[in-house]
N, C-alpha and C positions, 0 to 999 in steps of 0.2 A: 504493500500500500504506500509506503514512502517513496519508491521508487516511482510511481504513478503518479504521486503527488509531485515531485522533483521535476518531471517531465512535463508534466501539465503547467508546471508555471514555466516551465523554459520555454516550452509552447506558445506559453501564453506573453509571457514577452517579447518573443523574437518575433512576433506576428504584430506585435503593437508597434515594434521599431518598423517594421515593415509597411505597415499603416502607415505610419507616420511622417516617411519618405517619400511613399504613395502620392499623400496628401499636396506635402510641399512640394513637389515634379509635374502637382496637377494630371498624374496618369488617374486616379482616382476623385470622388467627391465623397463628403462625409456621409451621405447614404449608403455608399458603397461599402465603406468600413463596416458598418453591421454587418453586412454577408461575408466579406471576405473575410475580419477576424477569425467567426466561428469555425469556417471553411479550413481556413490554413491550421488550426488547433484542430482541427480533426486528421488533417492528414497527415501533422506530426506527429501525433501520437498513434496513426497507422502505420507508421513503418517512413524510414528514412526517403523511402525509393517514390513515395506519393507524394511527402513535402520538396522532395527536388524535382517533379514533374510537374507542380503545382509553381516551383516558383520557377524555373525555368523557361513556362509557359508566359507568364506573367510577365518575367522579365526582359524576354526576348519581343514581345509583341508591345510592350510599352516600348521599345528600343527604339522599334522598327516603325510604331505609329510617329513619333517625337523625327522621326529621320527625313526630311525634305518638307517640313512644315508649311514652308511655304509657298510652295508647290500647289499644294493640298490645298491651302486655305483659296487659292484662286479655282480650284476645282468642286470640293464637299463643299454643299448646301448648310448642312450644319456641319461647321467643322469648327472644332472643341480646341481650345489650347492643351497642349499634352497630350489630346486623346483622352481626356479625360469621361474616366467609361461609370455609369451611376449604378444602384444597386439591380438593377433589374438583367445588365448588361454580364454584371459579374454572376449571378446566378444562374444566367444561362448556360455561363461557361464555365462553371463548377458544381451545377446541382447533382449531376446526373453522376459523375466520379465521386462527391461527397457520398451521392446514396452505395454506389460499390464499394467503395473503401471500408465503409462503417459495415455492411456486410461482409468484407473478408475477415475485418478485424474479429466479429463472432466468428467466424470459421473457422479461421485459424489459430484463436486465442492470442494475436498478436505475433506469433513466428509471422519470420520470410520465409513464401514460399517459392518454391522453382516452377515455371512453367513446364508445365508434365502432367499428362493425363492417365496417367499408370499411378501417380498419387492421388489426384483429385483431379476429376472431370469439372465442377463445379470452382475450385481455386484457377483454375486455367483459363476460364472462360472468363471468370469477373479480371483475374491482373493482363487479361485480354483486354478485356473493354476498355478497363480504365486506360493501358495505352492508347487507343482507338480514339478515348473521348480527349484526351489533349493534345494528339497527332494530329485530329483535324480541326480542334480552336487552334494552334498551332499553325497549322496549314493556313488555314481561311486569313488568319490575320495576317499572317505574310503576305499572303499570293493578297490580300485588296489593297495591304497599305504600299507596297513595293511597286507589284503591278502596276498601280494607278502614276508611279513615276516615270514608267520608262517610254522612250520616243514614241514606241508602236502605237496606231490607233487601234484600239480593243475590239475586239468581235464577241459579239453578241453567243453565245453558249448553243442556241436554240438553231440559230441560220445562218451564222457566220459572217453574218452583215456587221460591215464598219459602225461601229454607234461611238457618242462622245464618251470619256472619260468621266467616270462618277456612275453609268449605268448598271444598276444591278443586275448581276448574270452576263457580266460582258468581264473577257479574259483576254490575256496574254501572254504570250509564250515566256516571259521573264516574270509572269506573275504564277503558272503552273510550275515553272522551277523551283522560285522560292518554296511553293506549299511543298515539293519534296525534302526541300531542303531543311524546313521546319519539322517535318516528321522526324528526319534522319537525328536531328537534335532533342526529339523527345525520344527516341528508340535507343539513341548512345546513352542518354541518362539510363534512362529505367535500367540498364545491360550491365553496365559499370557497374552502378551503385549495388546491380542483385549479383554480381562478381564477388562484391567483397559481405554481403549481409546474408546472403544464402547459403546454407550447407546444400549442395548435390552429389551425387556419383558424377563423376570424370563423364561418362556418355551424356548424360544431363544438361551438364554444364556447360560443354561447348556448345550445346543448340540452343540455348538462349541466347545468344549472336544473335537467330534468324529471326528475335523481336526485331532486328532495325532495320532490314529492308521491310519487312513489315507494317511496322512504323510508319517507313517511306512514302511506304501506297497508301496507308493511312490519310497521311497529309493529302496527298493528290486527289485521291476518292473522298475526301471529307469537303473540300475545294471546289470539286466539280459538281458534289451534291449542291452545295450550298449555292453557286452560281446557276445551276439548272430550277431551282425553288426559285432564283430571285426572279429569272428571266420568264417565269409562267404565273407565277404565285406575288410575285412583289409588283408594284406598281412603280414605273419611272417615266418620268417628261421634261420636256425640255420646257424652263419658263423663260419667256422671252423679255422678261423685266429684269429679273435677275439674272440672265446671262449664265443659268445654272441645270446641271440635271437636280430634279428634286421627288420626292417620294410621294406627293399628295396630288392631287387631281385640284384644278383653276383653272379660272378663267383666263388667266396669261398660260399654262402653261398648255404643252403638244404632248401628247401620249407619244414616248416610244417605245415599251413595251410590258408585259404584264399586267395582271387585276392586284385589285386588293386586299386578297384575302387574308396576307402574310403580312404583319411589316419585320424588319431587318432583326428584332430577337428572336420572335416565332422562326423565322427560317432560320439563322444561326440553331434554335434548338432543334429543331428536327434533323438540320445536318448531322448533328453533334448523336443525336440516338443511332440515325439509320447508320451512321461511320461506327459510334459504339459498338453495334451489334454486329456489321457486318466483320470487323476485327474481332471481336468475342470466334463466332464462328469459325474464322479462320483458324485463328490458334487451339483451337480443339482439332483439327485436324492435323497441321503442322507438328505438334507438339504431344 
């Protein structure tokens, strides 16, 4: 019990320093600190390998939004100093690994386990997902805030038509790399850190490597969902006042493509499930 206690306040500090920095960088707003405190004290005290995918994730996509600021600002309609992302935004992008984590931790009473379906069918599938669910928040943030930098004009996910910069569900070939490349960085964590926190057999051990190509496609596949939702299910126009693509339907603005049934967290969340599970199932076969 003391050692639970010990860790729970370490937890709980090092998630307030992190808050705290959040705060002042402007990646975060003070709404957001409620979700993400509780969020990060849970996956520190699930195991090392979920608080370094949790912040890894966070860190690298705060990096990445903060990197050509002002670029951006003459592109996004709302576009936030920092990236500054509120609580709704951060729950999207960690409900669904907070609710796995918190169920391996009863499963496993707190051990690391190894990716292995010869030990548990059921552990493999959830340290599945949970890679899956931050390979492709991972991914998506890369591939829109990167993306949205480079020369190319973006093609629209659905027809392959030229559309403006800012379209939801409109990609580019340096925006589909980064999303690999963000997976590849959640797939070398999780690998490393279960290198050194997992006991396995020697055959074991070296096939937890194949979480990071894994990972990879994670990123890509969680990317292409999410721009394929934007481009059918999200709503995008060009308003000709604002000289902007924007999300909502006006009388200045031009439909270019999608309805409304979505806006941008609803699709962030459902990329994030059908990437979870598609990952989940993978690695029950793989592994």
């Amino acid at each position: 019990m003391d050692g639970f206690l010990i860790r729970f306040a370490f937890s709980l500090l090092f998630s307030f320093s992190i808050a705290a920095r959040a705060l002042k960088r402007k990646s975060v707003d003070f709404s957001a600190v409620f979700v993400g405190i509780p969020a990060m004290v849970i996956h520190m005290l699930a195991g090392y390998r979920f608080a370094a995918l949790l912040l890894v994730f966070f860190s690298t996509s705060s990096k990445v939004t903060r990197f050509g600021q002002e670029k951006k600002r003459g592109i996004e309609a709302d576009f936030k100093e920092g990236g500054q992302r509120n609580w709704i935004q951060v729950l999207a992008n960690s409900l669904i690994a907070t609710v796995l984590v918190v169920i391996l931790t009863i499963k496993t009473q707190g051990q690391d386990k190894c990716l292995d379906t010869e030990d548990s069918t059921v552990v493999t599938a959830l340290l599945g997902g949970t890679v899956g669910h931050y390979a492709c928040c991972n991914g998506d943030t890369w591939s829109s805030e990167l993306g949205m930098l480079s020369s190319d004009q973006p093609r629209l996910i659905t027809t392959l038509k030229k559309v403006r910069k800012g379209t939801n569900g409109a990609v580019t070939i340096h925006g589909l790399v980064a999303a690999i490349a963000a997976g590849l960085a959640i797939g070398i964590t999780f690998a490393l850190i279960g290198l050194l926190t997992t006991e396995c057999s020697l055959n074991v051990l070296w096939r937890q490597l194949l979480i990071v190509p894994i990972a990879a496609a994670a990123g890509l596949i969680g990317s292409l969902i999410d721009s394929l939702l934007g481009a059918t299910l999200q709503f995008s126009g060009y308003c000709t006042v604002r000289k902007k693509v924007v999300g909502k339907h006006g009388p200045t603005v031009i439909k270019i493509s999608g309805t409304s049934m979505l806006d941008n967290n609803a699709v962030n969340a459902v990329s994030i499930l059908l990437t979870t599970l598609v990952t989940s199932i993978t690695c029950l076969y793989i592994f």
